[in-house]
C-alpha positions as CSV (number, residue, x, y, z in Angstrom):
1,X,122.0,141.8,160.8
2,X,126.3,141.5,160.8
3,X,126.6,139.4,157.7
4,X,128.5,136.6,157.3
5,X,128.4,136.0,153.8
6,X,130.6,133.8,151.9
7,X,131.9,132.5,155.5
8,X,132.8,128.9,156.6
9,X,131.7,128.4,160.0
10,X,131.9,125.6,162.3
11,X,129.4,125.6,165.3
12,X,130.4,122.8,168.1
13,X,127.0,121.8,170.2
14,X,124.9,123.1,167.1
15,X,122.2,120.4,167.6
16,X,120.4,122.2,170.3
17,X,120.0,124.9,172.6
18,X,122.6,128.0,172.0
19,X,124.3,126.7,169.5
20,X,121.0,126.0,167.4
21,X,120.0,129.2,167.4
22,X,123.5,130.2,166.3
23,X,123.5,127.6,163.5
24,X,120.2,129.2,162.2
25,X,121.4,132.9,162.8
26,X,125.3,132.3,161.3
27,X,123.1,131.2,157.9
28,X,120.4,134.0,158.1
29,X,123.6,136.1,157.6
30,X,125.0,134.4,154.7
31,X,127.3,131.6,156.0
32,X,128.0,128.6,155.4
33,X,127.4,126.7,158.8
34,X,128.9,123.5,160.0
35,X,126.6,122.2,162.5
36,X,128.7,119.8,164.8
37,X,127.9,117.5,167.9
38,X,127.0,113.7,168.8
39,X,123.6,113.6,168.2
40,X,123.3,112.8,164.5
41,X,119.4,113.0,164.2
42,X,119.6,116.0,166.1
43,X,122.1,117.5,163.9
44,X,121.1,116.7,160.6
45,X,117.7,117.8,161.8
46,X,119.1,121.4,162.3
47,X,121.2,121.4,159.3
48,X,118.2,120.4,157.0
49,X,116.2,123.4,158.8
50,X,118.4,125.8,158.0
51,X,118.8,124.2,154.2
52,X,114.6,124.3,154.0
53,X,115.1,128.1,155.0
54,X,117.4,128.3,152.1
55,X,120.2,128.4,154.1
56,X,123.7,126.9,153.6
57,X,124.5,124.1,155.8
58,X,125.9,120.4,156.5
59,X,125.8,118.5,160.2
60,X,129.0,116.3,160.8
61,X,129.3,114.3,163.6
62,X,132.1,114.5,166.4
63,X,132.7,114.4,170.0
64,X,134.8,117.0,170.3
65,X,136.5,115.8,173.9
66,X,138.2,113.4,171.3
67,X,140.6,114.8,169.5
68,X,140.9,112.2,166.8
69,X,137.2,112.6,165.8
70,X,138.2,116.4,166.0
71,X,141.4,116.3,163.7
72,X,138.9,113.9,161.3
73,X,136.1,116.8,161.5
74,X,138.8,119.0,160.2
75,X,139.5,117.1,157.7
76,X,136.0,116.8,156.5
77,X,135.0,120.4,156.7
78,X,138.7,121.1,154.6
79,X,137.7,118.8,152.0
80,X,134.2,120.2,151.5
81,X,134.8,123.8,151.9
82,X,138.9,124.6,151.5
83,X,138.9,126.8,154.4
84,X,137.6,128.0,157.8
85,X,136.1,131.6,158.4
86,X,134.6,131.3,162.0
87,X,134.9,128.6,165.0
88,X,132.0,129.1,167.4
89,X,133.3,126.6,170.7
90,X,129.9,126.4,172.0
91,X,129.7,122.6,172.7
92,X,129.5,121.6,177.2
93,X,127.9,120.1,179.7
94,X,126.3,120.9,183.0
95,X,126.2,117.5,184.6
96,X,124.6,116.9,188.5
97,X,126.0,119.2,190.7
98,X,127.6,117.8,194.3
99,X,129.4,118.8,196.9
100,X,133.4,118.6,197.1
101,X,132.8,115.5,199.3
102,X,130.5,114.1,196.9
103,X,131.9,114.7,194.0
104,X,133.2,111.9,191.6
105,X,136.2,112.3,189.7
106,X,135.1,110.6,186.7
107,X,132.3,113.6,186.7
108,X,135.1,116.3,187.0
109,X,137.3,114.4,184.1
110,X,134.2,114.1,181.8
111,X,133.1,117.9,182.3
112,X,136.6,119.2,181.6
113,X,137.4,117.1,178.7
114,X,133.9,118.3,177.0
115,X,134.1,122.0,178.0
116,X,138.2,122.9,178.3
117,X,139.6,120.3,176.5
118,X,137.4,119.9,173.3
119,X,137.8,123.9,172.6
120,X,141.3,123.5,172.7
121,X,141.3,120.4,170.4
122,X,139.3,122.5,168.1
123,X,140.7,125.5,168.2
124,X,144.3,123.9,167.6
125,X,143.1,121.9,164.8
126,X,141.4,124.5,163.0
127,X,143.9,127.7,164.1
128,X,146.3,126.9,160.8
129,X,142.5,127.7,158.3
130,X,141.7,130.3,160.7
131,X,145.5,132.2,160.7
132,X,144.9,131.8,156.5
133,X,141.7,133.1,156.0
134,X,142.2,136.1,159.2
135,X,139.2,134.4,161.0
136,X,137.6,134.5,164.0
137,X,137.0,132.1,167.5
138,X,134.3,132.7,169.7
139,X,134.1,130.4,172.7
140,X,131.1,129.9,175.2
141,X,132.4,129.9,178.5
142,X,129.6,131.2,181.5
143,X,129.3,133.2,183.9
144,X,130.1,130.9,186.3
145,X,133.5,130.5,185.3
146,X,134.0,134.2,186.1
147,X,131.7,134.2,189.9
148,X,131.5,131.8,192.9
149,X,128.0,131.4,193.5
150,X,126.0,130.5,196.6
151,X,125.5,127.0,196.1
152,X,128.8,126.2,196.2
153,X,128.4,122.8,193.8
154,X,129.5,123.6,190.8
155,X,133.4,123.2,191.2
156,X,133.9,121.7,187.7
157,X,132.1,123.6,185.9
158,X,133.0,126.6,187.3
159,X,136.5,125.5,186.8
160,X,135.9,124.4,182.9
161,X,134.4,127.4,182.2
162,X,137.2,129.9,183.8
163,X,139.3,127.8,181.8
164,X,137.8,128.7,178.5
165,X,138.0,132.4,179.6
166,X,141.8,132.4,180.0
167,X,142.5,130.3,177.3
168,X,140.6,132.9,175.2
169,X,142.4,135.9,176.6
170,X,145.7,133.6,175.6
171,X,145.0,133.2,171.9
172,X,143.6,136.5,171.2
173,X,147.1,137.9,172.7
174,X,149.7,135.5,170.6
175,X,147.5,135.3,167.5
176,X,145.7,138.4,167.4
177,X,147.5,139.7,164.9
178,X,146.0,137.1,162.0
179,X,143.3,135.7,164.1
180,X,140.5,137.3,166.6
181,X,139.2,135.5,169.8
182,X,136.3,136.4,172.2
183,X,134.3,134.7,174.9
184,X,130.7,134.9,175.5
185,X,129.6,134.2,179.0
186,X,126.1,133.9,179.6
187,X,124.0,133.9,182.6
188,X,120.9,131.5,182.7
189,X,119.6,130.9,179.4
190,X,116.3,128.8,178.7
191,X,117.9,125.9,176.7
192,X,117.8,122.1,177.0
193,X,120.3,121.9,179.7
194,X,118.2,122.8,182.2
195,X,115.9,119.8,183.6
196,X,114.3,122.3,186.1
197,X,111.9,124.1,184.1
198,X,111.2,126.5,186.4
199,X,113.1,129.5,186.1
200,X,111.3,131.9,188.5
201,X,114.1,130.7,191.3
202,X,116.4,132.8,189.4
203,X,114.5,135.8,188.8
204,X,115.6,137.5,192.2
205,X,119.1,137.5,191.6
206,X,118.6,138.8,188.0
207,X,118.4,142.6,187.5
208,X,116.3,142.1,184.4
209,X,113.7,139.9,185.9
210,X,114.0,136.8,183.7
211,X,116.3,134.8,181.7
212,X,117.5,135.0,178.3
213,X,117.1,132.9,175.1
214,X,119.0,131.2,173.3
215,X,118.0,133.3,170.3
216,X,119.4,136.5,172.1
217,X,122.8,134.7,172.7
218,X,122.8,133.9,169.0
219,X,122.5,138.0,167.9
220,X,125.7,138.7,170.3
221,X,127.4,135.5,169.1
222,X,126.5,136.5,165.2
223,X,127.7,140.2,166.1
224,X,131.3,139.3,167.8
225,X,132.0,136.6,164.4
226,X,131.1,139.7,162.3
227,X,133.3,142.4,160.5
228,X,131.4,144.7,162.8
229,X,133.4,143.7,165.5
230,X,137.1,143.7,163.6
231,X,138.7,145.2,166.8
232,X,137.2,143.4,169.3
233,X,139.6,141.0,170.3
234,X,139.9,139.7,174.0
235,X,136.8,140.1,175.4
236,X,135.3,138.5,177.7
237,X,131.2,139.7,177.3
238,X,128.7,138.5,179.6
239,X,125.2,137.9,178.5
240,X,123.5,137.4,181.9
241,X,120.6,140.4,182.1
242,X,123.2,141.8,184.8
243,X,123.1,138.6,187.3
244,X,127.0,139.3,187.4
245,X,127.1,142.8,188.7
């Protein structure tokens, strides 16, 4: 396992799903983990999880498409911990898809503020603990921010998401030199988000044959917040069981 020992990190969305399994797989490795998102039950559920598996960990609530309740979040974790190691922008949505001729703006303005806007809120918030302690942002982008797909219904989404991609390749190129940045973007992943349980509709356009977990998103997360990866900066990795090629 990359260790992470002695490491503050903040994981957005780390009540469920992806960022669940990287809450639990940040502290296997020695970190402290700030669990973060809306759902307080669900959050300190995860955080006391990871404590009972003698784990480090607290859950603080915070939308992060509000960047007040961000800038307070960053206040929090400053006071309790006196720095930040690791920022882990995992926290989005995948509302109801529609057409372009069905498609509401209020659902385009919602999905951008939760999955572009709230990682840069974040990430400028926490970027003067991050230059300090030389840290590390991974964001969770998708790879439908990278690929047009067939249905054709996913315009903000796919918009958020190539958002988060560039945004990443612009911070790891004016603050590389104190702080690292990387994007994940997986392919279908079994979490929560999906209300269609039924994942054999994707196994034809998947090299591999099935989906991935969430667990298996959280080794590559862990591995790209790690020392082992010191000169990866940049990257944009897809975690998809080859759907993209």
């Amino acid at each position: 396992m990359n260790r992470l020992d002695g490491k503050v990190a903040i994981i957005t969305g780390g009540t469920s799903g992806m960022g669940e399994a990287s809450a639990k797989r940040f502290a296997e490795a020695g970190a402290y983990v700030v669990v973060v998102g809306r759902n307080r039950e669900r959050g300190e559920k995860v955080a006391e999880d990871i404590r009972k598996n003698k784990g480090a960990s607290v859950f603080f609530q915070a939308d992060v498409a509000d960047e007040k309740e961000v800038k307070a979040l960053i206040a929090q974790v400053d006071k309790k911990y006196h720095k930040i190691d690791i920022l882990f922008n995992n926290a989005g949505i995948f509302p109801v898809t529609a057409s372009l001729e069905d498609m509401e703006m209020s659902d385009w303005d919602k999905i951008m503020n939760i999955n572009a806007s709230g990682v840069v809120h974040m990430t400028k918030h926490a970027m003067p603990y991050l230059q300090e302690s030389h840290g590390v942002i991974l964001n969770n982008a998708s790879v439908a921010g990278m690929h047009s797909f067939a249905s054709g219904k996913t315009y903000a989404y796919s918009a958020s998401k190539a958002a988060v991609i560039q945004f990443t390749r612009m911070i790891a190129k004016v603050y590389g030199e104190k702080v690292r940045a990387n994007c994940i973007c997986p392919g279908v992943i079994d979490t929560p988000i999906f209300v269609n349980r039924d994942f054999s509709r994707y196994f034809d356009s998947i090299p591999m044959g099935r989906v991935g977990t969430s667990k298996e998103v959280a080794k590559v997360a862990n591995f790209l917040v790690s020392d082992d990866a010191g000169y990866i900066n940049g990257a944009v990795l897809t975690v998809d069981g080859g759907m993209s090629v």
